[in-house]
C-alpha angles and dihedrals in degrees: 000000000000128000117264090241112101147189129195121225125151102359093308145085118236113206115219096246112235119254103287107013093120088049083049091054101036129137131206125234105243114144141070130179095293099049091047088046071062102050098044089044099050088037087057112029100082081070090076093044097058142340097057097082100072097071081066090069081052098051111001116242095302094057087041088061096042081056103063097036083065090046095056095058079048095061105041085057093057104037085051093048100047090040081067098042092044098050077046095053106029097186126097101252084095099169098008091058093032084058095035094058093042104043103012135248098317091054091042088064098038088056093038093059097048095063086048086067094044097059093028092062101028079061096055090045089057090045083044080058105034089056096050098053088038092057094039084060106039075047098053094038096037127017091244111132121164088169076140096050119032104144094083077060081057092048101048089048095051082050102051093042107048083047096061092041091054086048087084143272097273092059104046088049087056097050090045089060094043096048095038092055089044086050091047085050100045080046096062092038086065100042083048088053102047080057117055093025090076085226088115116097125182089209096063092064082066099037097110102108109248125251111235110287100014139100132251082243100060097015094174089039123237101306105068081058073091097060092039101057099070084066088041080071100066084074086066116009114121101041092096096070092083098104087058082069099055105103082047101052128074102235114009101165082067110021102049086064101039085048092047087055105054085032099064089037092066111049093048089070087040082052104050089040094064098034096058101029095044103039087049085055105055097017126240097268094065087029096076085059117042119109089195112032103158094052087047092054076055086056105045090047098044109003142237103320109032089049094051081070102044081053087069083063092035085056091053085074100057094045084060090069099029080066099037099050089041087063096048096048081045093059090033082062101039099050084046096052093047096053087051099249092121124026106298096231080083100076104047108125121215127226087286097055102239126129089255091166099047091043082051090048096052097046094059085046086060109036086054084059106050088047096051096042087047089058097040099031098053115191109059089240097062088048102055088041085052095052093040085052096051083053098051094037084064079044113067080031089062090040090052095049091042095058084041086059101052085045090058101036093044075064111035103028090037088148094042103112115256097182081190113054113204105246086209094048121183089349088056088055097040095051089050092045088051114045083043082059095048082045087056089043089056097055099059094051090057114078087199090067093051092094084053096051096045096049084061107038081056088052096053092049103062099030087058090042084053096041090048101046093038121002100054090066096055108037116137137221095255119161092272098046094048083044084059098042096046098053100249088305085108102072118151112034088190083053104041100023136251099265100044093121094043092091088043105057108027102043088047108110 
């Protein structure tokens, strides 16, 4: 809780924090490049495992490809963008405090949570998928099959998995390395085995029968590019979430982007991998369908069995982001909650150090969701593209606002220290900012997404209607709001303090 006592600035009333409530929200330094390569990567690899493929229904194989070429600008733009914003505010608010100190605090909290939705619901995609390949496997070993029931699936991997991440942040940075470098490996088994098995066939890629007038490349024609680029995404999405992890890295002026770059290196050859080996498997045709295509490409090259025991592997992969995008809704929610946007229980941290409260917070979010979307959603495949649909769709909303953001501050913060520089500068910003826009545009011509649209738009508006009748008025000097206030004097909270605008603000007449 904060004092009574308030000051307004901005629009806004900061609230004097009680004695302790920063020791009572701190975080511990426990990663360098290599532990935050881990965490994207793992954040980001199930995406390769599951959830992809259905942007093949949408545009067949070659729209699938054009995708993901465009994706790729997409992402390079905005790893680049938020590499700067992120050496220049070391402290773990990432979109929300890019936009915060760009826009204010009203745009601090629409882009915030935005990303809130983003990591909520990816999480619950990656527990949707977990639990399918789990069950396929527990069902084909063992004759153990809970198709009816798989939300005790969803409960056991919430468990796990909000267990690990309270562990500490040592730990979680460790297992993100390990699992990242076993999915990158099961990764390249199977694309060794697509290979040299002779299963492969460069047809398949081709096999969805053509609409009148168009071409096994583009089936559906150009315009359905737009409908398969939010599952494009999954290639990527989650990457992103490393300037979460700055007040818990060593050097994150240096490190988040070191760590960005490897990071997206490496999952566009994941990615391609995958698109080209796996599709050419199983062929496009079943491709678009599958809720569980990597451990169908298993199946094709060695059959039932045998491929029931390469899955565990194959589910290594989804745990990894199931870890790592845990982590990053656990610190959105944290770095909100401090500053006084969501309730402020959130963002207590346990012995260990670790957002316990916030990681418990997001996992009932999403567990609601996934319960409500499987019963109105029906067939396990329309539920898990709903819910991917409602993640991507946070996040094109948090990339626009983000490049938004760098737009803004290169021109109102031009002395704040940006220890990275962007090498693609404003273009960088302004290709990101627009391909996230044609994503959203996509989106709204496309009657399937409206759930997904609806569930947000529902979202934002109570959350504004509570922010404005409540949180404005008790909002806290956290790192990302003095960054803000001071106009961007006010860098490292762990170096100058958490309390170093206090004086500043309360006692000016």
């Amino acid at each position: 809780m904060a004092e009574k006592s308030g000051k307004s600035v901005s629009g806004v009333t900061y609230t004097k924090a009680v004695d302790g409530y920063f020791e009572k929200r701190s975080l511990k330094r426990s990663a360098g490049v290599w532990g935050l390569w881990g965490l994207a990567v793992a954040a980001v690899i199930s995406g390769d495992f599951s959830g992809w493929n259905f942007g093949i229904a949408s545009a067949g194989f070659g729209g699938m490809v054009i995708a993901f070429i465009i994706l790729v600008v997409m992402y390079y733009g905005l790893t680049f963008s938020i590499g700067e914003m992120s050496s220049a505010m070391p402290h773990t608010g990432g979109a929300y405090s890019f936009a915060r100190s760009a826009m204010g605090p009203w745009g601090g909290l629409v882009t915030g949570l935005a990303e809130t939705i983003e990591y909520v619901a990816t999480t619950a995609v990656v527990v949707f998928f977990s639990a399918q390949y789990a069950n396929s496997i527990t069902a084909e070993l063992l004759n153990f099959d809970l198709s009816s029931s798989m939300w005790i699936w969803w409960v056991v991997l919430y468990a796990v998995f909000i267990a690990l991440n309270t562990a500490g942040a040592n730990i979680s940075f460790k297992f993100a390395i390990v699992v990242s470098i076993i999915s990158i490996g099961i990764l390249l088994v199977f694309s060794a085995m697509a290979v040299f098995s002779g299963v492969f066939d460069f047809d398949s890629l081709f096999d969805m029968v053509p609409d009148e007038g168009q071409t096994a490349f583009l089936p559906h024609g150009v315009f359905p590019i737009l409908f398969a680029l939010p599952f494009a995404m999954w290639f990527f999405l989650g990457i992103e979430e490393l300037p979460l992890a700055a007040e818990e890295s060593h050097n994150p002026a240096r490190d988040i982007p070191r760590a960005g770059l490897w990071a997206r290196g490496t999952l566009i050859v994941t990615g391609l991998l995958v698109l080209v080996l796996n599709t050419g498997v199983i062929g496009a045709e079943a491709m678009g369908v599958s809720a569980e295509p990597l451990l169908d490409g298993f199946r094709a090259i060695v059959g039932d069995e045998a491929a029931a025991v390469l899955a565990l592997l194959a589910l290594v992969g989804l745990l990894a982001s199931l870890q790592g995008i845990m982590f990053a809704y656990g610190r959105n929610m944290y770095s909100l909650s401090r500053a006084g946007y969501y309730p402020k229980v959130f963002s207590l941290t346990g012995k260990r150090q670790t957002p316990y409260v916030a990681l418990l917070v997001g996992a009932a979010l999403g567990f609601v969701a996934l319960v409500v979307v499987d019963i109105l959603g029906g067939a396990s495949s329309v539920a898990g593209a709903i819910v991917l649909n409602i993640a991507v769709w946070g996040a094109v909303v948090a990339y626009f606002l983000q490049m938004l953001s760098f737009i803004i501050l290169r021109a109102k913060f031009p002395n704040a220290a940006r220890p990275y520089r962007s090498p693609w500068g404003l273009f960088g910003a302004y290709s990101a900012a627009v391909i996230s826009l044609l994503v959203f545009v996509g989106f709204l011509f496309n009657p399937a997404y409206l759930p997904a649209i609806v569930a947000i738009v529902v979202v934002y508006v109570l959350i504004l209607i509570g922010f404005a009748i409540y949180g404005r008025h008790r909002l806290v000097l956290s790192p990302e709001e003095e960054y803000a206030l001071s106009g961007g004097l006010h860098g490292d909270p762990q170096a100058e303090g958490y309390d170093a605008m206090e004086s500043e603000v309360f006692d000016k007449k």
